[in-house]
ROKOL-946507 format. One record per residue (C-alpha): x, y, z; residue number from 1; residue in one letter. Coordinates in Angstrom, 2 decimals. Each point is the difference from the previous one (the first is absolute). Layout:
        xx        yy        zz   pos   code
         X         Y         Z   NUM      a
...
This chain:
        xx        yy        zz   pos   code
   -208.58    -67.13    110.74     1      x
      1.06      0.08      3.38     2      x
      2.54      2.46      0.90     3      x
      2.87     -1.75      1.91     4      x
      2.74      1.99      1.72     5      x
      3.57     -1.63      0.22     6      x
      1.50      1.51      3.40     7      x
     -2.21      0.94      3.07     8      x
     -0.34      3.83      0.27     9      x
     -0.80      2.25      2.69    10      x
     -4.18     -0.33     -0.36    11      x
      0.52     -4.43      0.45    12      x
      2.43      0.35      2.68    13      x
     -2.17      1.83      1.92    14      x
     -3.10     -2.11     -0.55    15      x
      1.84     -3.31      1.03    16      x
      1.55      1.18      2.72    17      x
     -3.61      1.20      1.04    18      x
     -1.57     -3.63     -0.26    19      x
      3.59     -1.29      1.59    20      x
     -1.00      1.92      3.27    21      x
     -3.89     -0.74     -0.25    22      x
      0.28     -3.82     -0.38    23      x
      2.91      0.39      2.93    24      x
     -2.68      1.31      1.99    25      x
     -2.73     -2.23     -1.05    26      x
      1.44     -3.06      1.07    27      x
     -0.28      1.73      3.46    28      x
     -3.38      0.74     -0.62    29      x
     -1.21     -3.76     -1.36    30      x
      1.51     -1.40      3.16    31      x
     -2.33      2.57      2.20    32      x
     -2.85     -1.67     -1.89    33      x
      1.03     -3.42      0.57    34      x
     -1.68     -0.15      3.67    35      x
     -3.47      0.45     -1.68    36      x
      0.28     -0.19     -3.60    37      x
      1.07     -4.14     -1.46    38      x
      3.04      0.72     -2.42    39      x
     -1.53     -1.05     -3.16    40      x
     -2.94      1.26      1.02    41      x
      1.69      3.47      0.24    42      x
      1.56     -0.40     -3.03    43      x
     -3.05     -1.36     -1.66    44      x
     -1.98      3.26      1.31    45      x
      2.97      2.81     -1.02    46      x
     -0.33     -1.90     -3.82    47      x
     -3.79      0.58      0.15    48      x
     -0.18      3.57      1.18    49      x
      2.91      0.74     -2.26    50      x
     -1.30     -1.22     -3.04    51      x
     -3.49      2.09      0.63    52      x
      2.37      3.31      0.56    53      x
      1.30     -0.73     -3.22    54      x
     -2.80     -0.87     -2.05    55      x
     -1.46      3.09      1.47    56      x
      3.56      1.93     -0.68    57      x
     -0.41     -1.19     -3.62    58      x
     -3.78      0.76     -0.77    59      x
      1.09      3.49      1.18    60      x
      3.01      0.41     -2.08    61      x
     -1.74     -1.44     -3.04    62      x
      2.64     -3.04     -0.07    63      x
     -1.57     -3.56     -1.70    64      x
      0.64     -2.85      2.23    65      x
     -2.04     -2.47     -1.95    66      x
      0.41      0.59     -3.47    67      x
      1.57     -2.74     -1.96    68      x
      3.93      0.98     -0.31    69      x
      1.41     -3.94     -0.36    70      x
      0.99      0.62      4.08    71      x
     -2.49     -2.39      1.34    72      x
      2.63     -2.97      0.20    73      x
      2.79      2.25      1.12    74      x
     -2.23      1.56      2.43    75      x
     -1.56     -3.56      1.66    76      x
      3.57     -0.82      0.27    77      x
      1.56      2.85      2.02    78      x
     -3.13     -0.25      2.52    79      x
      0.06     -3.67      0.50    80      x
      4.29      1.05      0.66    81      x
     -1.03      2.48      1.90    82      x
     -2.66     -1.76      2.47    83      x
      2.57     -3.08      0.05    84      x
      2.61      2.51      1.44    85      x
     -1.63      1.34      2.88    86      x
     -1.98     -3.55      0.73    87      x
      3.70     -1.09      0.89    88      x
      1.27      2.88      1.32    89      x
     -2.98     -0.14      2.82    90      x
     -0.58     -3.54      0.25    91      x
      3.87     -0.14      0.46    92      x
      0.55      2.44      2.81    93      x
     -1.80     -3.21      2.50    94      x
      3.07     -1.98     -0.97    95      x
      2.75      2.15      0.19    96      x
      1.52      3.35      1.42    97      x
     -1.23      3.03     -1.69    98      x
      3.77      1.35     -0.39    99      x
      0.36     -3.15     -1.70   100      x
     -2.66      0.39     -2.28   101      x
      0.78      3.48     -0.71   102      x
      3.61     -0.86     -1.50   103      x
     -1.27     -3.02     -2.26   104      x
     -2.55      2.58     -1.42   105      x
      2.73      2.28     -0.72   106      x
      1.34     -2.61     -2.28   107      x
     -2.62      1.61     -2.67   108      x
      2.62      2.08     -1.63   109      x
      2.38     -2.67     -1.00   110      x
     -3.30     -1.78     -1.87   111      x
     -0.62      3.33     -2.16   112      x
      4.05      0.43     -0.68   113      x
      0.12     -3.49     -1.34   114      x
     -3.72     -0.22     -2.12   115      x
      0.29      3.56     -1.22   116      x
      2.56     -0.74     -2.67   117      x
     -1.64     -2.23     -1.38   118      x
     -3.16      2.19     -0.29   119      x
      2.26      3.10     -1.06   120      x
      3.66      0.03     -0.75   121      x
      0.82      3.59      1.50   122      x
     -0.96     -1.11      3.32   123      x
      3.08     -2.22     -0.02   124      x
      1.97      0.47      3.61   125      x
      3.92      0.23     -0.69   126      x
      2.26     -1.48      2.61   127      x
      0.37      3.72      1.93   128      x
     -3.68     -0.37      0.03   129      x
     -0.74     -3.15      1.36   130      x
      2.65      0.68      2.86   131      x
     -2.25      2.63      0.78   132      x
     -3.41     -2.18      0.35   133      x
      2.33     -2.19      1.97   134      x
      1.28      2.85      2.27   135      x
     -3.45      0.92      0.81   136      x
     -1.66     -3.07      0.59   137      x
      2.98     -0.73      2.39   138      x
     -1.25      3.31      1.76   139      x
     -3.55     -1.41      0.61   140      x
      1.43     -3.46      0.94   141      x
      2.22      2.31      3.24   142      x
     -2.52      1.82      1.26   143      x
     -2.45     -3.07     -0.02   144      x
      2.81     -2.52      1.17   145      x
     -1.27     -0.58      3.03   146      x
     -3.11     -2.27     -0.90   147      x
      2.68     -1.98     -1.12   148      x
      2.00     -0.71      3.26   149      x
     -3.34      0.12      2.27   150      x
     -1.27     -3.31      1.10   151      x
     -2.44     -2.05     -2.26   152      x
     -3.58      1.08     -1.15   153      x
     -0.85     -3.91      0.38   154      x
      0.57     -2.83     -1.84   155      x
     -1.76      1.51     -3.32   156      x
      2.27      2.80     -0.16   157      x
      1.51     -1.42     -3.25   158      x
     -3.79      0.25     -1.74   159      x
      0.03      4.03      1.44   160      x
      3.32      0.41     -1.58   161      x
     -0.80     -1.89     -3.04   162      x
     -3.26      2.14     -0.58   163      x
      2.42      3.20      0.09   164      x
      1.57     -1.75     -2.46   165      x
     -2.69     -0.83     -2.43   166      x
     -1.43      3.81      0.67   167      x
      3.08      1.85     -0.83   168      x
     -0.45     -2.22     -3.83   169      x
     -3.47      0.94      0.18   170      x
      0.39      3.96      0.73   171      x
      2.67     -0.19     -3.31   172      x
     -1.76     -2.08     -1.78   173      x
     -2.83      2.55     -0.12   174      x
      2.27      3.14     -0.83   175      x
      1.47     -2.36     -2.98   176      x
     -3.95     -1.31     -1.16   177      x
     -0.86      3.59     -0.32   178      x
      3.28      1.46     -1.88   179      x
     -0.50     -3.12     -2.39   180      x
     -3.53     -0.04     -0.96   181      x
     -2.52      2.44     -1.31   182      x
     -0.56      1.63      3.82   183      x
      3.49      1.37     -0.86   184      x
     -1.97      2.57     -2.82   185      x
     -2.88      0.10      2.74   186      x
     -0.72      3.40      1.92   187      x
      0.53     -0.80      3.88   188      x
     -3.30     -0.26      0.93   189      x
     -0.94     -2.91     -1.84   190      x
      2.72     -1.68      1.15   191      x
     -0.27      0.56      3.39   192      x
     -3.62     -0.71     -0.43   193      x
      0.72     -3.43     -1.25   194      x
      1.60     -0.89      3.48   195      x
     -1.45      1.01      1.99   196      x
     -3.67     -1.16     -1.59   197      x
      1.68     -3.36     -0.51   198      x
      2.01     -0.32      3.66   199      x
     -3.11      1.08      2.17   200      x
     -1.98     -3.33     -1.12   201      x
      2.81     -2.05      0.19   202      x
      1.11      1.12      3.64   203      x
     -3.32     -0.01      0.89   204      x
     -0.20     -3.88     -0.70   205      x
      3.09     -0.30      1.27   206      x
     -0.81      1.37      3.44   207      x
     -3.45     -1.72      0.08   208      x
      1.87     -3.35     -0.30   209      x
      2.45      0.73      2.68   210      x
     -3.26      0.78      2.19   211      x
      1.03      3.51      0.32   212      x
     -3.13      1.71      2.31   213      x
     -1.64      3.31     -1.13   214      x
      1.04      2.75      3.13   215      x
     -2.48     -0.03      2.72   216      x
      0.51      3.48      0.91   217      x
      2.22      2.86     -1.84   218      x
      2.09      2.37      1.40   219      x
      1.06      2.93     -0.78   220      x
      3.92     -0.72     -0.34   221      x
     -1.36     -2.92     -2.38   222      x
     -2.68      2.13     -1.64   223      x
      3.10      2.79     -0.50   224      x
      2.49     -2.87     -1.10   225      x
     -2.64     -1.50     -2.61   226      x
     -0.65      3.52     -1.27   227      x
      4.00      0.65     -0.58   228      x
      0.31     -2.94     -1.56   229      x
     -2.57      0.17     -2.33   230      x
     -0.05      3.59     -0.84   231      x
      3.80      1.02      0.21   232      x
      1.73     -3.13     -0.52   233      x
     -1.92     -2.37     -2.52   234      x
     -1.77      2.82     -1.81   235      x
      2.30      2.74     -0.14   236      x
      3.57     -1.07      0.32   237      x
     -0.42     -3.02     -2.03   238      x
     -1.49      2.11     -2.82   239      x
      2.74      1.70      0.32   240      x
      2.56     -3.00     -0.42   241      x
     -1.96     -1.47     -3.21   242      x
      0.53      3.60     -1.82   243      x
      3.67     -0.21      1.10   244      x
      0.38     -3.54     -1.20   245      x
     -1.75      1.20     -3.05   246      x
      2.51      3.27     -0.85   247      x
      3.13     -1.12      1.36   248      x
      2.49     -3.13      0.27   249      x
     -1.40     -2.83      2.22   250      x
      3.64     -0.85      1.31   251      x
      1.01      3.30      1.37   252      x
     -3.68      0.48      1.61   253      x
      0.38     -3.51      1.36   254      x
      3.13      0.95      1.89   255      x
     -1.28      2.62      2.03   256      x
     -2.37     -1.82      1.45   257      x
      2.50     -1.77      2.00   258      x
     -0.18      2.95      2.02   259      x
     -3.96     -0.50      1.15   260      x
      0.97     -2.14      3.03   261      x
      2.60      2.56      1.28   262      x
     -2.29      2.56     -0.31   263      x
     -2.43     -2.04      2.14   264      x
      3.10      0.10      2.58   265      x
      0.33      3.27     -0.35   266      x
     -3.43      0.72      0.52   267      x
      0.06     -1.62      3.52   268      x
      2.74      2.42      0.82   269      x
     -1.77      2.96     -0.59   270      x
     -3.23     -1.01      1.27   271      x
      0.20     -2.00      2.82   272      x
      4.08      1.23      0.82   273      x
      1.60     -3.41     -0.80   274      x
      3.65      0.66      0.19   275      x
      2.23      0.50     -2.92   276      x
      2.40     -3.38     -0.42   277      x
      3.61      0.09     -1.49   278      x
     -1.61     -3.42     -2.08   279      x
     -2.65      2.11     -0.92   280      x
      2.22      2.68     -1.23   281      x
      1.84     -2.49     -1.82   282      x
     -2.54     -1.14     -1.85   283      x
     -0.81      3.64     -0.90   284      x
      3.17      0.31     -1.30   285      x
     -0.44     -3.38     -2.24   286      x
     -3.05      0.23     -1.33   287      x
      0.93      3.89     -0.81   288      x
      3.09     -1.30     -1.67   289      x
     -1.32     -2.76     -2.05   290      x
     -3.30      2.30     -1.31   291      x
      2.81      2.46     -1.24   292      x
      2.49     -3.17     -1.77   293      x
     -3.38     -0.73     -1.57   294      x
     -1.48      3.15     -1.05   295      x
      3.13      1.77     -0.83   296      x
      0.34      1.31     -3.82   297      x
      2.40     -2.55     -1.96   298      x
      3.62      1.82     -0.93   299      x
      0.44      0.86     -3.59   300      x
């Protein structure tokens, strides 16, 4: 049996606030890429060399990834979720503004709080609780309000928007497909494994139909931007995530990753010296707020 903790303690909060500030940084480090590297192309490439690093990972370890364990549905499901979800994130982001995008991604949360009960019971949000996810996802919306009053992406910005949309469902949609079928008993590497093995064909396709051109020439910002992503991000960190989502509640992980994007902001201000806004700060203060409402220990 799986052992499942009911509160986060000091070992998870340190790990997700770890992949919190390396998928901030990462979406500065996909954007790099973009110049040279096709979107779903990138994302096609990070799946493949991910999913080598961890059938490598695994041989090493001595961890199964094929055996039959009744998680072949479960697992074909989460990586056809998973591929859908960053198909629309990229193919969105040439409709609409990327601060847009960001804060209908960051809708994820509220599609784990509402399909976790159903999956199990204890992961049931009270009303303290859910004023919390709402705090916090307020916070995001601040700091990223401004795609919202800046001038039109074009006349498709709706179908940008709309993808955000549709993403956000997909990203929860693949936490709640692996707490409710077999993957949920399954160690981390096969279930990362599954995605990723399953996403890199599909993007692939996916890029090939949108005529997506193999780079002429690397460089080495996009040779260094491939190799974070792959290695750091898609390997590591979302090894990481699985065993979290594995060992601890899916609801209370879910809401700290509404602080990813302000880590991304705060990222730019210690790298390249953006300044420090009073919305910004704000939002700090939100998303800090509504983490705590949620992840606080229930009286009595």
């Amino acid at each position: 049996m799986t052992e499942r903790r009911t509160q986060l303690d000091a070992q998870a909060l340190l790990c997700i606030l770890l992949c919190c500030v390396l998928w901030g940084i990462n979406q500065s480090a996909a954007k790099a890429a973009l110049p040279e590297v096709p979107p779903l192309l990138q994302a096609a490439l990070r799946s493949l060399g991910a999913a080598l690093l961890v059938l490598a990972w695994s041989r090493w370890r001595g961890i199964a990834l094929f055996e039959r364990d009744g998680t072949l549905v479960g697992g074909l499901l989460a990586g056809t979720l998973f591929a859908g979800e960053f198909a629309m994130i990229f193919w969105g982001l040439q409709y609409t503004h990327a601060s847009r995008m960001i804060v209908y991604i960051y809708l994820s949360p509220f599609v784990v709080a509402l399909g976790m009960p159903l999956i199990a019971r204890s992961e049931r949000l009270r009303p303290a609780q859910w004023a919390g996810l709402v705090a916090a996802f307020a916070g995001v919306a601040l700091a990223f309000s401004e795609g919202f009053g800046a001038p039109s992406a074009g006349p498709l910005q709706w179908l940008g928007d709309a993808m955000g949309l549709l993403a956000a469902l997909l990203w929860g949609a693949t936490t709640l497909a692996i707490r409710a079928t077999r993957l949920a008993q399954a160690p981390a590497e096969k279930t990362l494994f599954y995605q990723l093995a399953v996403s890199a064909p599909l993007l692939g396709l996916g890029a090939w139909a949108l005529g997506e051109a193999w780079p002429i020439r690397w460089s080495s910002l996009a040779l260094g931007s491939m190799f974070f992503q792959i290695v750091v991000i898609t390997f590591a960190s979302y090894l990481l995530w699985f065993w979290l989502i594995r060992h601890y509640p899916a609801t209370r992980l879910a809401s700290f990753t509404l602080l990813t994007p302000l880590s991304g902001l705060l990222a730019g201000m210690a790298l390249l010296g953006e300044p420090a806004t009073p919305r910004l700060l704000a939002a700090l203060v939100a998303v800090g707020l509504g983490i705590w409402l949620v992840n606080r220990t229930s009286p009595g």
